[in-house]
C-alpha positions in Angstrom: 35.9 24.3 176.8 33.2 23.5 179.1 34.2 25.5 181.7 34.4 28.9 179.1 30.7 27.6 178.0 29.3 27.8 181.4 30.7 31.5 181.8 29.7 32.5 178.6 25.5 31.0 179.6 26.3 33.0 183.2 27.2 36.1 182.2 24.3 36.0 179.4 22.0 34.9 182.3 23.0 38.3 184.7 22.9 39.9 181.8 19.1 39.1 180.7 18.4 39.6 184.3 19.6 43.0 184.9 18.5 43.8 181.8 14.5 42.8 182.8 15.6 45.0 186.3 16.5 48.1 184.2 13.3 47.7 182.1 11.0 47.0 185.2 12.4 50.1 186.1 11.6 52.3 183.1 8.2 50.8 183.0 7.5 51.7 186.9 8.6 55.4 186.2 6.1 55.7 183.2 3.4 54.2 184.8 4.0 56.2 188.4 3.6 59.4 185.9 0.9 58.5 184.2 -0.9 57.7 187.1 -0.3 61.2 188.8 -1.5 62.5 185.4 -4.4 61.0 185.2 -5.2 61.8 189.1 -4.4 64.9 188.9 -6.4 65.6 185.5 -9.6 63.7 186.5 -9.4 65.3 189.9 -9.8 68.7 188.3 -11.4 67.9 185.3 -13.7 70.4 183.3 -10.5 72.7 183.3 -11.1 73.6 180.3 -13.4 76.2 180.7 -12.7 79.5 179.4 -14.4 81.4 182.2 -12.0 79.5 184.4 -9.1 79.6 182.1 -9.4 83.3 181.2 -11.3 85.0 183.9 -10.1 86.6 186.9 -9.8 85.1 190.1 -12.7 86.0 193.3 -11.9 86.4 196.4 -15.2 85.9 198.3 -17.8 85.0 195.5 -17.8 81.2 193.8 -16.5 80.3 190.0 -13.3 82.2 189.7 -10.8 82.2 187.2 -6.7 82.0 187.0 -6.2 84.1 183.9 -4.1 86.2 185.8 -2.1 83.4 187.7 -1.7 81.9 184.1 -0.5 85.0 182.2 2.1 85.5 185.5 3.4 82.0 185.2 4.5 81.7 181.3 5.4 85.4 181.6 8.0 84.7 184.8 8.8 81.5 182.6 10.1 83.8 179.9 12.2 86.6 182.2 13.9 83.8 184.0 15.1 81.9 181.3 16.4 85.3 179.8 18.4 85.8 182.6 19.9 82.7 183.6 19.9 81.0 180.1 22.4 83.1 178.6 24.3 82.3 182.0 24.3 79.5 182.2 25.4 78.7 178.8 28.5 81.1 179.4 29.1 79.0 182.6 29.3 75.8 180.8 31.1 77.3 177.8 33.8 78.6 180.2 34.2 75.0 182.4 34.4 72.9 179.3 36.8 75.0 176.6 38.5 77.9 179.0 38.8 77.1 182.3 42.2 75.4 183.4 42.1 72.2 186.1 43.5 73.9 189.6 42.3 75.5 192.9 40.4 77.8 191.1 38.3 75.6 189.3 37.9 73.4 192.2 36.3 76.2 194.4 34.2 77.7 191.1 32.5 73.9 191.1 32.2 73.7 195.4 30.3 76.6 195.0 28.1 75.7 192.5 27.3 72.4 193.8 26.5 74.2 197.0 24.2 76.8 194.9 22.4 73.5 193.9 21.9 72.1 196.9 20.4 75.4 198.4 16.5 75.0 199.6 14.0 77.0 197.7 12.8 78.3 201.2 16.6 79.9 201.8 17.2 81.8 198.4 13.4 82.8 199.1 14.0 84.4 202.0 17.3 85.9 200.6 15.6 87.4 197.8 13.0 89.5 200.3 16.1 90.5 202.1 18.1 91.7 199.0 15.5 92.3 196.5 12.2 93.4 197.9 13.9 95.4 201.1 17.2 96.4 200.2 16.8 97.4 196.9 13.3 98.4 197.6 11.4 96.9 194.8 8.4 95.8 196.8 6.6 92.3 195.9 7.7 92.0 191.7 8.0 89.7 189.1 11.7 90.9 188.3 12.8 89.6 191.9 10.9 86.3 191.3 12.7 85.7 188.2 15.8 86.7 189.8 15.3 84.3 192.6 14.7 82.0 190.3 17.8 82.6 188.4 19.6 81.6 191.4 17.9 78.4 192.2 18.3 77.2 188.2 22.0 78.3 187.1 23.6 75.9 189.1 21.9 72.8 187.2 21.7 74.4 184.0 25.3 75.6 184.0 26.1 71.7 184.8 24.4 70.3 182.1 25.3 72.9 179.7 28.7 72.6 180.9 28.1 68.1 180.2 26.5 68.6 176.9 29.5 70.9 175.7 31.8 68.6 177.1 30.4 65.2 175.6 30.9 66.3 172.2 33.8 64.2 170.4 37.0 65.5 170.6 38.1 64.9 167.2 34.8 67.0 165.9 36.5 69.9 167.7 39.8 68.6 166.6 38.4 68.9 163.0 37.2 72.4 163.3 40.6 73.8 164.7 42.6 71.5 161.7 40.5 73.4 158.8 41.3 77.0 160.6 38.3 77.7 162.5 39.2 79.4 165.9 38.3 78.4 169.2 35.2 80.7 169.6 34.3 79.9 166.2 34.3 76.2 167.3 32.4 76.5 169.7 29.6 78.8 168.3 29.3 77.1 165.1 30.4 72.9 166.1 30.4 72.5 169.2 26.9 74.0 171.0 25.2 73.1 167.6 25.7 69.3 168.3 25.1 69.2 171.5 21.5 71.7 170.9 19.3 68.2 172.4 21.4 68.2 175.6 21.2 72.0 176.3 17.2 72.0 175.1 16.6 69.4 177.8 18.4 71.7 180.7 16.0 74.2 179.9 13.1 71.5 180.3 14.1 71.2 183.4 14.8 74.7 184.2 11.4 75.7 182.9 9.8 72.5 185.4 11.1 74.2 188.2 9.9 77.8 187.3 6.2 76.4 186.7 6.0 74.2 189.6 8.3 76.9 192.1 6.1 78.5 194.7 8.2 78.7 198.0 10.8 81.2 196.7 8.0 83.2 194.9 6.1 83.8 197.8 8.7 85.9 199.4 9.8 87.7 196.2 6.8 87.6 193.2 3.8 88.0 196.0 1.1 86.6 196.5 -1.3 89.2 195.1 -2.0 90.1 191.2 -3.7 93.9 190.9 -6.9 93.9 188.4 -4.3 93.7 185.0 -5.0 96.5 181.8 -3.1 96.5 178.7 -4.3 99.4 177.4 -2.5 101.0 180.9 1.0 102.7 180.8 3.8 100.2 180.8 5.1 101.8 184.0 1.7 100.8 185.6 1.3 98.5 188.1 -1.4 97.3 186.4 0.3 96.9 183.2 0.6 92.7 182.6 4.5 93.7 181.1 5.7 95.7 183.8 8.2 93.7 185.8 8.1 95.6 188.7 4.2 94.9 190.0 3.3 91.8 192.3 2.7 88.6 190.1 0.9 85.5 191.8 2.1 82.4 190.0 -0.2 79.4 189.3 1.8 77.3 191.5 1.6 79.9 194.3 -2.0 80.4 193.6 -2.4 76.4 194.3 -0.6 76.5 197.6 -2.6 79.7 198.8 -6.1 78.2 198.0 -5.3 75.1 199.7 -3.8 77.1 202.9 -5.6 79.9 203.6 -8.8 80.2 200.5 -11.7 81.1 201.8 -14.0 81.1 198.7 -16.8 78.4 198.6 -15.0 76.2 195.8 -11.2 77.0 197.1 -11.0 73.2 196.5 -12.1 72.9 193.0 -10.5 75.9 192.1 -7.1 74.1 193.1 -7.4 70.8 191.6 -8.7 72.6 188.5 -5.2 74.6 188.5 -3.5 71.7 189.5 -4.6 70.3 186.1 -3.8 73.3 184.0 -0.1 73.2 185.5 0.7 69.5 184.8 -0.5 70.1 181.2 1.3 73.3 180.8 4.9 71.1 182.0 3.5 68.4 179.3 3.4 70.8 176.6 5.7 73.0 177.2 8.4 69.6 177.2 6.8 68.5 174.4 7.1 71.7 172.1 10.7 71.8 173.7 11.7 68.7 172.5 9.8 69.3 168.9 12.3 72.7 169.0 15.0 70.9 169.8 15.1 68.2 166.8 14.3 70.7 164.1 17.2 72.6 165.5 19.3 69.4 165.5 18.7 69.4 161.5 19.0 72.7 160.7 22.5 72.7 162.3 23.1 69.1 160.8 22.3 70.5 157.1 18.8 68.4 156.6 16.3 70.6 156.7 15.1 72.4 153.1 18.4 70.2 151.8 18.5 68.7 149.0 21.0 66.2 147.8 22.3 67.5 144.3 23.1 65.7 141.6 26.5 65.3 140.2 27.3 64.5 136.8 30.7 63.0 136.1 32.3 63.9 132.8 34.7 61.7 131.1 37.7 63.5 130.0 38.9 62.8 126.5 
């Protein structure tokens, strides 16, 4: 009796204990971020301005903008997860419901770990050789988003393919049993329930396309032309034409702090630096806000109301 006492107060001890380890942890990660945050926000504080935020950058002259660089970045944002959202979900789909366990399956999921292990630098450089010189297309926002595409898929068609997969069997087994089909299944139980999971592979998808300069110096540029909307949409000075050199924020950061030669280069870059952390912060947050309202409109609670059932006594 003594003896199963003394295990029981052990294993409670190395539990409390690994328990207090695990928390330290989560506490050191929150305050490592919020320590970058607030360097990095203090450090370029007075980003706020709306000369700064909205006007156009200079190339000789002091107190330029990143209008541009900012309209490039959400708009690349958007294009990539076009493309390799819809992807990615099919990939997942495909490993979790269709595809069988065999040789073929075991070299579809070598290559996309290899995809996802890939430096940014490499599928850069791959994209100026396929993109911008064999198909000809010069500097452009489509080959950036492409590029991007191909540095993303691999971890969004893995979490996709998680998310999918971590959904209780007998849910799916319910669906089936009351005559749904399999594609019906999965469009209308399966991805519905697991929306939170998905939502958060795009977080991370969109982290990397905000914070991705190496690739996008070889494919997007590193120039943005003077932009006009009232221009012809096949412009290349047209901000929606996909096909014109786009400088990202994140690429507009690295160049200032390489090679800028205006009199506040510094300043200019810590400012931006600012703007892109709170750009990933919101962004993740609005994400996440997305994702629960989703989570309820699938789950029936949202504009739902319980009714009211009256019994009747039959006589």
């Amino acid at each position: 009796m003594n003896n199963k006492k003394n295990h029981n107060n052990q294993a409670r001890i190395v539990n409390n204990v690994w328990t207090a380890i695990f928390y330290a942890i989560a506490i050191l990660v929150i305050v490592l971020l919020v320590f970058i945050a607030e360097k990095i926000i203090t450090m370029g504080w007075g980003f706020w301005d709306t000369d700064f935020l909205f006007g156009a950058p200079s190339n000789t002259m002091a107190g330029g903008g990143i209008g541009p660089q900012l309209f490039n970045s959400f708009y690349l944002l958007v294009i990539s997860l076009i493309v390799s959202f819809p992807l990615g979900l099919g990939a997942g789909i495909y490993l979790s419901q269709y595809a069988k366990k065999g040789r073929f399956l075991n070299f579809v999921r070598l290559c996309i770990e290899t995809m996802a292990s890939l430096p940014s630098i490499v599928v850069g450089l791959f994209g100026l050789l396929v993109f911008v010189t064999l198909a000809d297309w010069g500097y452009t926002l489509v080959g950036g988003a492409l590029v991007l595409t191909i540095l993303n898929l691999p971890n969004l068609t893995r979490i996709c393919e998680m998310a999918i997969s971590s959904v209780s069997a007998s849910v799916k087994e319910a669906s089936l049993g009351l005559g749904a089909t399999k594609w019906q299944t999965i469009t209308k139980v399966l991805i519905p329930t697991a929306i939170q999971e998905i939502i958060t592979g795009v977080i991370l998808t969109a982290g990397r396309i905000f914070g991705e300069a190496a690739a996008l110096i070889y494919t997007a540029g590193l120039t943005t032309p003077t932009l006009n909307a009232a221009a012809p949409l096949d412009s290349p000075v047209n901000p929606f034409n996909i096909f014109r050199p786009a400088e990202t924020l994140a690429v507009h950061i690295w160049k200032l702090n390489s090679e800028g030669i205006v009199p506040d280069a510094r300043e200019i870059a810590t400012k931006s630096a600012a703007i892109l952390i709170i750009m990933v912060f919101v962004f993740n947050i609005a994400a996440r806000l997305i994702a629960k309202l989703l989570d309820k409109r699938f789950k029936g609670s949202v504009g739902a109301k319980p009714k009211k059932v009256k019994s009747k006594l039959i006589s």
